[in-house]
C-alpha positions as CSV (number, residue, x, y, z in Angstrom):
1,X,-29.8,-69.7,-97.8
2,X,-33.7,-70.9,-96.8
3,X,-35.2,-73.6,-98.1
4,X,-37.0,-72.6,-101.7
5,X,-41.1,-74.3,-101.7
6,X,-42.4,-72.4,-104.8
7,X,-41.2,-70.5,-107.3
8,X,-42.0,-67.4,-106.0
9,X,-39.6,-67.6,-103.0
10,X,-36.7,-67.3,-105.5
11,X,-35.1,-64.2,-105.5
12,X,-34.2,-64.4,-109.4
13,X,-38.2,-64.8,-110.0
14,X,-38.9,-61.6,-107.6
15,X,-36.5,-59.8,-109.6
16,X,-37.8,-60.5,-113.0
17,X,-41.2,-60.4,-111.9
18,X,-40.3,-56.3,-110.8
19,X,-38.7,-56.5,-114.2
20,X,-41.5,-57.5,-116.4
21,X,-44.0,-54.2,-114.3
22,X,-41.1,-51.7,-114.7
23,X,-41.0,-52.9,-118.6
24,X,-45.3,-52.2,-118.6
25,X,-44.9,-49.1,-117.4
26,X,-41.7,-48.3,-119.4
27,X,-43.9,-49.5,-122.2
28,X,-46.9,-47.6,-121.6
29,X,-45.3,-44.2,-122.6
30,X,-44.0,-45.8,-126.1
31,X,-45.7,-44.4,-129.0
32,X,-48.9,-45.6,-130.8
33,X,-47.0,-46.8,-134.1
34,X,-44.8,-49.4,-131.7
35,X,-47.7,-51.3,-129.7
36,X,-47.3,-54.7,-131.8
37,X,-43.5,-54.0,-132.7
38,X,-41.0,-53.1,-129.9
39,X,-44.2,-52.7,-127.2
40,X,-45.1,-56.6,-127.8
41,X,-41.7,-57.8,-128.1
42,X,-40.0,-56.1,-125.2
43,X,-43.2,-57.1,-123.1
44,X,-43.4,-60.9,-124.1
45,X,-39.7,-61.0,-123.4
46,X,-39.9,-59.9,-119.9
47,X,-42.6,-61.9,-119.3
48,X,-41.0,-65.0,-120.8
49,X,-38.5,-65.3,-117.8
50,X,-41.2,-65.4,-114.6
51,X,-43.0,-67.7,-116.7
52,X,-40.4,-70.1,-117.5
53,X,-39.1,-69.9,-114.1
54,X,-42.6,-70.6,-112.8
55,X,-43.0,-73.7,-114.9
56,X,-40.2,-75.5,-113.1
57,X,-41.4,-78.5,-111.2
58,X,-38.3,-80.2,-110.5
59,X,-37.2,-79.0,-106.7
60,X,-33.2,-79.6,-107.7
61,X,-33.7,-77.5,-110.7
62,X,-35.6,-75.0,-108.7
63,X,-32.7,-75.1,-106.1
64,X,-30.0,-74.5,-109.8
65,X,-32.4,-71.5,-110.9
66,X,-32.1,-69.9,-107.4
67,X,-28.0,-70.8,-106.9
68,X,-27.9,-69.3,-110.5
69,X,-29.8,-66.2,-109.9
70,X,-28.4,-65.0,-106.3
71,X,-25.1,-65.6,-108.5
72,X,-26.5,-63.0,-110.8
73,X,-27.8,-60.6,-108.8
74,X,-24.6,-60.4,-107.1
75,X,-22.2,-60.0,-110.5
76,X,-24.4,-57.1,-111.7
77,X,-24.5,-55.7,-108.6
78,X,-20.9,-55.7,-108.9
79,X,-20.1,-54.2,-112.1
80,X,-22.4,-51.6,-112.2
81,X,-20.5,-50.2,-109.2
């Protein structure tokens, strides 16, 4: 495991960063009627978790956030198998 210096070295941010472009272009193909309904919702969702992520100064709970995410990654990863 390498040393994490920002945010975006985590692999839990790189993954919900791809998450939050597939939901924009999942989004894009959603009817008129939903653009402030489901569009805005699922979209601020997905965007909540970079962004939270990316607010975290604190290099221990950095360090948490990536133990936490590899964790993850690897247990859906495993039952979607």
């Amino acid at each position: 495991m390498g040393v994490c210096t920002s945010f975006q070295d985590l692999i839990v941010w790189q993954k919900s960063h791809e998450l939050v472009l597939d939901i924009y272009k999942i989004t894009r193909n959603f009817p008129d009627e939903e653009k402030f309904g489901l569009i805005s919702q699922m979209r601020r969702s997905a965007i909540s978790i970079p962004a939270n992520i990316a607010e975290a100064e604190n290099e221990e709970l950095l360090r948490k956030i990536d133990v936490i995410g590899k964790l993850l990654y690897k247990f859906v990863g495993a039952t979607s198998k």
